[in-house]
C-alpha positions as CSV (number, residue, x, y, z in Angstrom):
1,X,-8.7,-57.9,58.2
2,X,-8.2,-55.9,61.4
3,X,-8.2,-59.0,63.5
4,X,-5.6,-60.4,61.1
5,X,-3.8,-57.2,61.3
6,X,-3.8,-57.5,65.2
7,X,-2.5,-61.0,65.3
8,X,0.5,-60.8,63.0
9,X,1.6,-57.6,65.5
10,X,0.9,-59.7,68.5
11,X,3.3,-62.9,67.2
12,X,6.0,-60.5,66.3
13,X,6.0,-58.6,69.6
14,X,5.6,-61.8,71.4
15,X,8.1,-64.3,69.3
16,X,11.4,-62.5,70.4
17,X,10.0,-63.7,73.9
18,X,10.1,-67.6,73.4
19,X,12.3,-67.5,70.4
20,X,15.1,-69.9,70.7
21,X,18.2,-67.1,70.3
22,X,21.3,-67.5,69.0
23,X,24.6,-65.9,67.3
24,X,23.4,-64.0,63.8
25,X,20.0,-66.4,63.7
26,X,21.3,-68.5,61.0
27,X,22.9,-71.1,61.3
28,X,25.9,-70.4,58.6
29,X,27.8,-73.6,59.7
30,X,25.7,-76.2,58.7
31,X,22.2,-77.4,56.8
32,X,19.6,-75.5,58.9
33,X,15.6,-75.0,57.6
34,X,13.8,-71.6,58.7
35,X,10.8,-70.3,58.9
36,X,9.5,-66.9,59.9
37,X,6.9,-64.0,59.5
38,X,7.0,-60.5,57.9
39,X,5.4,-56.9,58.4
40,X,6.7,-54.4,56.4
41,X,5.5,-52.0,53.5
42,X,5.7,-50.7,50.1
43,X,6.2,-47.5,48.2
44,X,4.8,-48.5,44.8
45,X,4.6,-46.6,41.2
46,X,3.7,-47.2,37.7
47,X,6.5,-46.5,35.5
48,X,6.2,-46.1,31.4
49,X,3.8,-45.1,28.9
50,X,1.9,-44.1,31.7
51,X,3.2,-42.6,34.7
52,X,2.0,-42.4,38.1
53,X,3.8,-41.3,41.2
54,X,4.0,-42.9,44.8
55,X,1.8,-45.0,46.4
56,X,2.9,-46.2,50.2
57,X,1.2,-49.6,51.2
58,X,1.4,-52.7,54.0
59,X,2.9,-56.3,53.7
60,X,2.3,-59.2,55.5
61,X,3.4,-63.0,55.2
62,X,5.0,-65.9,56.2
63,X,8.4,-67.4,54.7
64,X,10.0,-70.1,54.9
65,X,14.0,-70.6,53.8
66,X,16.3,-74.3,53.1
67,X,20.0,-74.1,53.1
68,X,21.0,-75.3,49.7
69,X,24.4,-76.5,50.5
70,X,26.3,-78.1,53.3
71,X,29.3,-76.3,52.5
72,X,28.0,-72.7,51.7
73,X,25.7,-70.5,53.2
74,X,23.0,-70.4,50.3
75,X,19.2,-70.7,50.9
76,X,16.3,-70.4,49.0
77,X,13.6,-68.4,50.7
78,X,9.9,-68.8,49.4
79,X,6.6,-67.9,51.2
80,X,3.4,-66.7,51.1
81,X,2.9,-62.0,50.7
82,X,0.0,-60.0,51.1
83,X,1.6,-56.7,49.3
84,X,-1.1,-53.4,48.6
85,X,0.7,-52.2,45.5
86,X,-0.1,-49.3,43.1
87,X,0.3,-45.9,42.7
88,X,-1.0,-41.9,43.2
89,X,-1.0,-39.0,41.4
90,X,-3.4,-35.8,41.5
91,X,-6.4,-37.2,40.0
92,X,-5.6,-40.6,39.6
93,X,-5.5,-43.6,42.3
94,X,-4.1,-47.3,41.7
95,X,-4.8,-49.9,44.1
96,X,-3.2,-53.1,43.2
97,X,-3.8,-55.8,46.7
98,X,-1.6,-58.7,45.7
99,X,-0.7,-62.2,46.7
100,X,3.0,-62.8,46.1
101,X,5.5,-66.1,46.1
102,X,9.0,-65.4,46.0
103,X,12.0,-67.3,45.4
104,X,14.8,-66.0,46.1
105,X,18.4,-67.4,46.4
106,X,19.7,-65.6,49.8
107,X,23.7,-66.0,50.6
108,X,24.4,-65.3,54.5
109,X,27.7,-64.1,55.8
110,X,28.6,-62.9,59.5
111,X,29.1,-58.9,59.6
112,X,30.2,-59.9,63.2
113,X,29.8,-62.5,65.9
114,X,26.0,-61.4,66.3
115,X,25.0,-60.2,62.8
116,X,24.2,-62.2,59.9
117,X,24.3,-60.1,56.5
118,X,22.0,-61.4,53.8
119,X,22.0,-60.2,50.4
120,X,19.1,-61.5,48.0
121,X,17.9,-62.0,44.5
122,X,15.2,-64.0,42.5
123,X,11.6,-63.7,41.0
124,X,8.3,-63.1,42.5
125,X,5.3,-64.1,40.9
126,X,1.7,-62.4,41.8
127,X,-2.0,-62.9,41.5
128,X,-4.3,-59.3,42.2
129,X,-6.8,-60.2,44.6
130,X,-8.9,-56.9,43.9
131,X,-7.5,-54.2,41.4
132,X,-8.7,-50.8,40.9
133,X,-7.8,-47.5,38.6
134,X,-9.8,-44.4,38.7
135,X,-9.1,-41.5,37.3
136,X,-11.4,-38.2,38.4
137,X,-11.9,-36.2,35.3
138,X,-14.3,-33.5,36.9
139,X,-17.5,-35.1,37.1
140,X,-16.8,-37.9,35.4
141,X,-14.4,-41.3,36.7
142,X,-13.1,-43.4,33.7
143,X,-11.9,-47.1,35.1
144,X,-9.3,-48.9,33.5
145,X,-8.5,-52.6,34.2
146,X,-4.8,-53.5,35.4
147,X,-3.5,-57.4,34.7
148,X,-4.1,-59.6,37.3
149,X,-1.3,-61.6,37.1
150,X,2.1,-60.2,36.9
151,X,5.7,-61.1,37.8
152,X,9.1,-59.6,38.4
153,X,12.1,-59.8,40.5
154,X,13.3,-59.0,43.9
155,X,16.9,-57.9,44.8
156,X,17.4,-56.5,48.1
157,X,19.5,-57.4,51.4
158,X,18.7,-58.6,54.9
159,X,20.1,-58.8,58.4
160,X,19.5,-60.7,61.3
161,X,20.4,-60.3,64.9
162,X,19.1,-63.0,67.2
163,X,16.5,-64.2,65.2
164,X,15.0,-60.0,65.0
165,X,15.3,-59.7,61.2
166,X,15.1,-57.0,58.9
167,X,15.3,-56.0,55.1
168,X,14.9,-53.7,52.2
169,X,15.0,-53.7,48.4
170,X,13.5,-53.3,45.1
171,X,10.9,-55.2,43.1
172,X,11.5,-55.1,39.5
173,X,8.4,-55.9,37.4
174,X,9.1,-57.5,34.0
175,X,5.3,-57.9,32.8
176,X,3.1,-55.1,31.6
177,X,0.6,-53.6,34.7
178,X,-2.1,-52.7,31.9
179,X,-4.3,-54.9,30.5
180,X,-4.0,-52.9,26.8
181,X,-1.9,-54.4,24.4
182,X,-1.0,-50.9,23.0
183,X,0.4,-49.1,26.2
184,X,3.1,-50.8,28.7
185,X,3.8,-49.6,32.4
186,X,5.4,-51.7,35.0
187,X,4.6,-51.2,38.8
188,X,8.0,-50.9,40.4
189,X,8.1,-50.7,44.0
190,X,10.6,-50.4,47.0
191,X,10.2,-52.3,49.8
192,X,11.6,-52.8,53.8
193,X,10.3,-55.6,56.0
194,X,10.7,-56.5,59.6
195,X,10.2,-59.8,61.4
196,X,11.0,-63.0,63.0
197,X,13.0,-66.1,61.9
198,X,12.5,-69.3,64.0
């Protein structure tokens, strides 16, 4: 994990370098195909019948975006996220390490000759890859078992300047975190990413 850790910070710091650059990154004025890579993080809780405050975690992935029209500047942005997701509060800990594809429908406008401006919406949908709830009761710990899979939705907004792009948003989740028919809690997180589009 470190060494994957190491290599996703040494293609961002290096991409700016052979990046082809030009005017707001996108190319609003005609069909254009992207691709690009993330590093960002999360502040995660667990909202409903059961409660839990923050939780700060990392993100990592690759994306890749299609304009959708030849006369408007709409794309569709999938990809592949590693997201550590859950939440913290006094005695109890959530950790949540997710896979996550997106789709999201993007629309890109120039703020100026530079800056592209590119507000976002659409649904994620996630697989756990290791889940874990403990909750220290004195001596004893009592484990609970979240879902694995879950889904939601992303709304948020991005820039980009010369390829350098950056975002921040909200994930909405619409399925229940706990695997108990009787109690509901979602796992709502905010989220800011920075990266490179080629």
């Amino acid at each position: 994990m470190k060494k994957f850790l190491v290599s996703i910070i040494a293609i961002l710091m290096a991409a700016p370098s052979f990046a082809q650059f030009s005017s707001g990154g996108f190319e609003l004025d005609k069909e254009s195909l992207y691709y690009g890579v993330r590093f960002g993080g999360t502040i995660a809780s667990l909202n409903g019948d059961v409660s839990v405050g923050s939780k700060f975690g990392i993100t990592l992935a690759g994306v890749i975006g299609l304009r959708l029209s030849s006369s408007t500047p709409v794309f569709l942005e999938s990809g592949l996220y590693y997201t550590q997701r859950g939440a913290k509060e006094g005695n109890i800990e959530i950790t949540h390490n997710n896979l996550e594809i997106p789709l999201v429908i993007k629309y890109g406008f120039k703020a100026n000759e530079h800056i592209a401006v590119l507000p976002f919406i659409g649904p994620y949908f996630a697989y756990a890859v290791s889940s874990e709830w403990k909750v220290k009761n004195g001596s004893n710990d009592i484990s609970y078992r979240p879902k694995r899979n879950n889904m939601g939705f992303k709304l948020g907004c991005g820039a980009e300047y010369n390829k350098i792009y950056a975002e921040v948003g909200y994930q909405f989740a619409a399925t229940n975190f706990l695997d108990d028919d009787d109690h509901s809690a979602h796992n709502n997180a905010f989220f800011f990413n920075l990266g490179v589009n080629f």
